[in-house]
C-alpha positions in Angstrom: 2.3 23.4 9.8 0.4 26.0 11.8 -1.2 25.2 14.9 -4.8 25.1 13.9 -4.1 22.7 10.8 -2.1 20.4 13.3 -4.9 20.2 15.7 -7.5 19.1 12.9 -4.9 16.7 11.6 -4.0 15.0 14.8 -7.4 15.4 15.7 -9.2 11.5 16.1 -12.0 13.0 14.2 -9.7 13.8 11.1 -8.3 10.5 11.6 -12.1 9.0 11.7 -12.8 11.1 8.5 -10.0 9.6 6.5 -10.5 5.8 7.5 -14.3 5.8 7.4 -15.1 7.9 4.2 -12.0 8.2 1.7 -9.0 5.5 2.0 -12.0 2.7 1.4 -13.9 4.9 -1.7 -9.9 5.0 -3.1 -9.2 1.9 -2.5 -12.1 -0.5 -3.1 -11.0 -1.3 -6.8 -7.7 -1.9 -6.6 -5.1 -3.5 -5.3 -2.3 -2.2 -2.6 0.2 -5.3 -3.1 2.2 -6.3 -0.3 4.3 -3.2 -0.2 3.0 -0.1 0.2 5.0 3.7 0.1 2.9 6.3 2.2 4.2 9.8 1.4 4.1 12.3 3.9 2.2 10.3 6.6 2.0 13.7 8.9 0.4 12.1 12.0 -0.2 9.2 10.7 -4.0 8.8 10.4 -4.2 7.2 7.1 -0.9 4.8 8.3 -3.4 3.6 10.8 -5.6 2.4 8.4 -3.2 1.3 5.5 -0.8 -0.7 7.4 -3.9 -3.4 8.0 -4.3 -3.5 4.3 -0.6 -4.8 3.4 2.4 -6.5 4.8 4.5 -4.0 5.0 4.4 0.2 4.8 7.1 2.7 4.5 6.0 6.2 5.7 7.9 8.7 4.1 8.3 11.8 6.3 9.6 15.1 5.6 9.3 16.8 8.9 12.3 15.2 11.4 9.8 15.5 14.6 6.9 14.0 13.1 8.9 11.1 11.5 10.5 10.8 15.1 7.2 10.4 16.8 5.9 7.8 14.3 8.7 6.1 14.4 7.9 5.3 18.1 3.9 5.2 17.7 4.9 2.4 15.3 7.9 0.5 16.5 7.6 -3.6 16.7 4.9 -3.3 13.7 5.1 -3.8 9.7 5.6 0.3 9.4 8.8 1.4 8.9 9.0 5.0 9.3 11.7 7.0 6.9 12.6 10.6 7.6 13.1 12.1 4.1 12.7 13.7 0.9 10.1 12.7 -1.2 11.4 14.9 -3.9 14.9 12.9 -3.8 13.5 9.4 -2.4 16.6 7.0 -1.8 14.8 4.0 -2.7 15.5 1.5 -5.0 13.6 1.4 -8.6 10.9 -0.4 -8.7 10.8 -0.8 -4.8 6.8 -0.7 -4.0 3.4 -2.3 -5.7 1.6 0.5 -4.5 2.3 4.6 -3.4 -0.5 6.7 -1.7 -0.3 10.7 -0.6 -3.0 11.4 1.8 -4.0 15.3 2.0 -0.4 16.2 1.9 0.5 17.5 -1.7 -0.7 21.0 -1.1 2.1 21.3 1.4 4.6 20.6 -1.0 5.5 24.4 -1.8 5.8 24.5 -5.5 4.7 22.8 -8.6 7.8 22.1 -9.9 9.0 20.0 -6.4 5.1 18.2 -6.4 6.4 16.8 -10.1 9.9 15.9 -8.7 7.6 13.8 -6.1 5.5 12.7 -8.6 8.6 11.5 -10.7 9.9 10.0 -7.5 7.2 7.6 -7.0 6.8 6.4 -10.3 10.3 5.6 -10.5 9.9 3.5 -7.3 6.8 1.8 -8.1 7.2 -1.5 -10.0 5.5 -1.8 -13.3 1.8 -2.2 -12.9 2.1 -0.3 -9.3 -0.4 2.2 -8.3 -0.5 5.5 -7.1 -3.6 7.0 -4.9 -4.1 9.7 -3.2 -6.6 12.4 -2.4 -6.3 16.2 -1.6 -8.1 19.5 -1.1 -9.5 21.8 -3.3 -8.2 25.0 -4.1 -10.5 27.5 -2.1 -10.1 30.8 0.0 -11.2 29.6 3.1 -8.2 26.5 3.2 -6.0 29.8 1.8 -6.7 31.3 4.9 -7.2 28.0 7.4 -2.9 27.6 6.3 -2.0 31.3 7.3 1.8 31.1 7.8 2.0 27.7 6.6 2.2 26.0 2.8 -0.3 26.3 0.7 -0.1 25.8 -2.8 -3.1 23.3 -3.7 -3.0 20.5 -6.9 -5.0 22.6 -10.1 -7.5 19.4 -11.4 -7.6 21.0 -14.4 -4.1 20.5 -14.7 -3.1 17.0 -13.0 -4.7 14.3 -15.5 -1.9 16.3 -17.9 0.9 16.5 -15.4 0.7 12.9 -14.6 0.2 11.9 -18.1 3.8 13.8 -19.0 5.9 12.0 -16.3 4.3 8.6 -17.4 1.5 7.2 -15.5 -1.1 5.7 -17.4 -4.9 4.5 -16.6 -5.4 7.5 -14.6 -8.4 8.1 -13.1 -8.8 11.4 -11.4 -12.8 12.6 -9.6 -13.0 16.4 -8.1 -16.2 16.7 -5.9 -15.6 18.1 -2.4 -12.2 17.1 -2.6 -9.4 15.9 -5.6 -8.9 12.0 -5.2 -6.9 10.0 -8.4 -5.8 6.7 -9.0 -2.5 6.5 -11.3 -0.7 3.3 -12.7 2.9 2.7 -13.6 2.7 1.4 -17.4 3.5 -2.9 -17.2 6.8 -1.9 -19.5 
């Protein structure tokens, strides 16, 4: 991540942004279960906020240093901080009742690897689980914002499809400002 994207995410008005306007709009018609599987948690501004909404979270975290310092911003709570792969997850099938991704996806550098992650978390939700999630738009000025960094944002016109193909169902995808979805794992 370059260094102005990691000040604005770390930043407490980023963190503000996230808990205040989009994780309740995503969330306020469903259901998170008692287990919940945060992908790529970065600084963990949306783990803030999610880990008062179930009993227990597992952040996923690609990065080692940024799983490292979660891991102690979190210790003696009901987060458990994992540093990994969420391309190759190790969990178990059918591990979580709900999955979320948090302005992260257009990090993950191709499109190939973001439907290996999307494969990954359905095959570790249980039936009936949920994925949610929101991202940014495609748009020149975040093209530029992530100079020497990743940047290859979800297409909209595209995702209903690519979710469709690896098996979600009920999916429910809005593109305004930003991309936002809600995807189930079929009951069977």
């Amino acid at each position: 991540m370059n260094e102005n994207h990691d000040r604005l995410c770390s930043s407490p008005e980023w963190a503000q942004f996230l808990q205040s306007d989009i994780l309740p709009a995503l969330t306020e018609r469903i259901g998170l279960g008692a287990r919940m599987l945060e992908v790529g948690p970065g600084p963990g501004a949306a783990t803030d906020w999610l880990r008062d909404k179930v009993d227990r979270l597992v952040a996923l975290e690609y990065e080692p240093v940024a799983a490292g310092k979660l891991r102690e911003r979190f210790a003696g709570t009901n987060v458990q901080i994992v540093h990994g792969d969420a391309t190759a997850m190790t969990f178990a099938d059918n591990s979580f009742d709900s999955a979320g991704s948090f302005t992260m996806l257009h990090h993950v550098p191709t499109k190939p690897l973001q439907n290996m992650l999307f494969a990954e978390v359905l095959r570790v939700l249980r039936p009936g689980g949920v994925f949610v999630g929101s991202d940014s738009l495609p748009s020149d000025q975040l093209h530029h914002f992530h100079d020497d960094d990743v940047y290859n944002p979800i297409e909209p016109g595209t995702f209903y499809t690519r979710l469709e193909t690896l098996g979600f169902s009920d999916i429910e995808l809005r593109a305004g400002e930003r991309l936002s979805w809600i995807a189930y794992k079929p009951q069977s």
